[in-house]
C-alpha positions as CSV (number, residue, x, y, z in Angstrom):
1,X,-15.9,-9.5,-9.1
2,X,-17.7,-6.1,-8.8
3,X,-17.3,-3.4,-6.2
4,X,-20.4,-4.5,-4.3
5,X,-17.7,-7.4,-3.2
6,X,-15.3,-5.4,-1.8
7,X,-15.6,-3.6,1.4
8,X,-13.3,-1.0,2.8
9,X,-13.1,0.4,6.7
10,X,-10.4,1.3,9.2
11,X,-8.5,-2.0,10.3
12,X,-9.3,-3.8,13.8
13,X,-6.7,-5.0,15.8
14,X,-8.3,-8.6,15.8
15,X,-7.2,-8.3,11.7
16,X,-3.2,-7.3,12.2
17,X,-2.5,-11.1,12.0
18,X,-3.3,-11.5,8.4
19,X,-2.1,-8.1,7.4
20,X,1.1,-9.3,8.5
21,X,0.6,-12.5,6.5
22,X,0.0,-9.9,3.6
23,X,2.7,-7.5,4.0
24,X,5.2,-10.0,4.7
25,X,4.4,-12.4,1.6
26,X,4.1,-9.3,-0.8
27,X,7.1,-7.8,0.1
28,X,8.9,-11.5,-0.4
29,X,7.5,-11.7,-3.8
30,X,7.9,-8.4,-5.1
31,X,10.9,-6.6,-3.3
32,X,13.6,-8.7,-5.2
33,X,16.2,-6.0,-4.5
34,X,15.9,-6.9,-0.8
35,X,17.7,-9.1,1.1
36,X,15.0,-12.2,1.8
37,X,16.2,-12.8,4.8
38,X,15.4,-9.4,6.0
39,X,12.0,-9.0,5.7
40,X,10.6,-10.3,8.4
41,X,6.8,-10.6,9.6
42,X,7.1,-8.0,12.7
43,X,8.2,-5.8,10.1
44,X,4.3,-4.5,9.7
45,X,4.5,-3.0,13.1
46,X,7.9,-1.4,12.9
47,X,6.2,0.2,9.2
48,X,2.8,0.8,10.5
49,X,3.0,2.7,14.0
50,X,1.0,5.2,14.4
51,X,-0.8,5.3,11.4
52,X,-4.1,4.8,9.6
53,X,-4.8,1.4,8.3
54,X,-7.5,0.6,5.9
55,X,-8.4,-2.9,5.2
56,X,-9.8,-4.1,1.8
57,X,-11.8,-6.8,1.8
58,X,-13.3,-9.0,-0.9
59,X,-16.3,-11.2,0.0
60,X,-15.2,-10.5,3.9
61,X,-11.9,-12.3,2.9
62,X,-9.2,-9.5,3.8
63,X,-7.1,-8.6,0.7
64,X,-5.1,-6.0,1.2
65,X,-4.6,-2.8,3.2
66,X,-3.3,1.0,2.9
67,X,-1.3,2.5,5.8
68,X,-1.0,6.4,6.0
69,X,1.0,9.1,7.6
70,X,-2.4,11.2,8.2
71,X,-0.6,14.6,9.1
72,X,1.2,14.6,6.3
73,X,-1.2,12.6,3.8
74,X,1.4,10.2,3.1
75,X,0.9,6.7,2.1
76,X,3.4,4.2,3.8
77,X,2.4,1.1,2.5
78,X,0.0,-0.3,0.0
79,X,-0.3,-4.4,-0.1
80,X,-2.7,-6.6,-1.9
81,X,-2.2,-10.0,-1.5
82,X,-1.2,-11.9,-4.6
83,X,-4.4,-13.9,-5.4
84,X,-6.1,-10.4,-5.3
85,X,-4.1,-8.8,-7.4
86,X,-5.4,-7.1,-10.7
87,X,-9.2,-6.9,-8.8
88,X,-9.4,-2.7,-8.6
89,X,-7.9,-3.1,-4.5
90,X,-5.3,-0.5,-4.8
91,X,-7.7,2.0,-6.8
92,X,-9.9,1.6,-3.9
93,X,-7.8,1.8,-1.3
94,X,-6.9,4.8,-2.4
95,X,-10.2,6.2,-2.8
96,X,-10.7,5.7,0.0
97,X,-7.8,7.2,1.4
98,X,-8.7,10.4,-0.1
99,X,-11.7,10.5,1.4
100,X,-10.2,9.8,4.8
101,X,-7.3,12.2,5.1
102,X,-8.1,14.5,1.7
103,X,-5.4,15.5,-1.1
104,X,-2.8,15.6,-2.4
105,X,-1.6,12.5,-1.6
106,X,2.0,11.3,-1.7
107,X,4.3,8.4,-1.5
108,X,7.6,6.9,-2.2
109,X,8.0,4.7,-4.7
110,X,11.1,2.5,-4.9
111,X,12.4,2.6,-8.6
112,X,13.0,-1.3,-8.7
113,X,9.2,-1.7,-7.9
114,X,8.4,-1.8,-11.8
115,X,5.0,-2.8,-11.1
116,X,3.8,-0.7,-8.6
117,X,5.3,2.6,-10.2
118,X,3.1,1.6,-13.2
119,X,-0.1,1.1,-11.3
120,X,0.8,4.7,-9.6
121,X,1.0,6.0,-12.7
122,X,-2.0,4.5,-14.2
123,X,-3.9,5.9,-11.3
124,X,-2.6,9.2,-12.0
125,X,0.0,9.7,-9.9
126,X,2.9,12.1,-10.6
127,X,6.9,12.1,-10.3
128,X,7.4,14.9,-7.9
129,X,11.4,14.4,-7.6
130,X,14.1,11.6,-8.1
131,X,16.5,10.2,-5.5
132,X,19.1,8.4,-5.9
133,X,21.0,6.9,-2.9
134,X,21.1,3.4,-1.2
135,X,17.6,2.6,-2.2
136,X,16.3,5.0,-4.9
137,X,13.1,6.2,-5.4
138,X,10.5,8.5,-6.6
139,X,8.9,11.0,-4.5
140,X,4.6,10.7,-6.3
141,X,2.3,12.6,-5.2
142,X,-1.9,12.5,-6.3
143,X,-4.1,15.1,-7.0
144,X,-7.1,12.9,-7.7
């Protein structure tokens, strides 16, 4: 696959069906330190409201999406759905997030998620501060 097969713009309402699907399953195959049977598919609301959403898609296949905090240029979620997964999606996403709310960038980064604290980091992302607590994390922020 090469960029000219994905395709990135602000999500329609029409897609929020199969961003669930994809925020949902990701969080069930990834988040083992949750409890399964509290993730739940109106979750994506609750963790969405009021904020941007960017859809990636792949062939006009949606594969992922980016929801951000645009005051504060803070990236909420970032899902790509498994099958998608190692295609360049997230480094897209947040291209494109740049471009749509500028730097720096910043997140939270729970320090179970192994795999997406390593693709932060790949990216460039930096360690900003450490919390500890009932569900620790690092506080990232990106600089481009």
């Amino acid at each position: 696959m090469n960029n000219s097969d994905i395709s990135i713009q602000k999500a329609r309402e029409e897609e929020y069906d199969r961003l669930r699907d994809i925020f949902l399953k990701s969080r069930q195959e990834n988040f083992r330190w949750m409890d399964f049977d509290n993730i739940k598919l109106e979750d994506f609301d609750h963790s969405t409201e009021g904020e941007l959403i960017l859809t990636a898609k792949v062939n006009n296949d949606i594969a992922g999406f980016v929801s951000i905090w645009e005051e504060d240029k803070f990236i909420h979620n970032l899902f790509i759905s498994s099958e998608f997964k190692g295609c360049g999606l997230g480094k897209e996403l947040i291209k494109e997030a740049v471009k749509a709310v500028g730097l720096p960038l910043t997140l939270k980064c729970v320090k179970e998620n192994t795999n997406a604290l390593k693709f932060y980091l790949s990216q460039g992302w930096k360690t900003e501060e450490e919390t500890e607590g009932e569900e620790p994390y690092y506080l990232m922020k990106y600089n481009g």
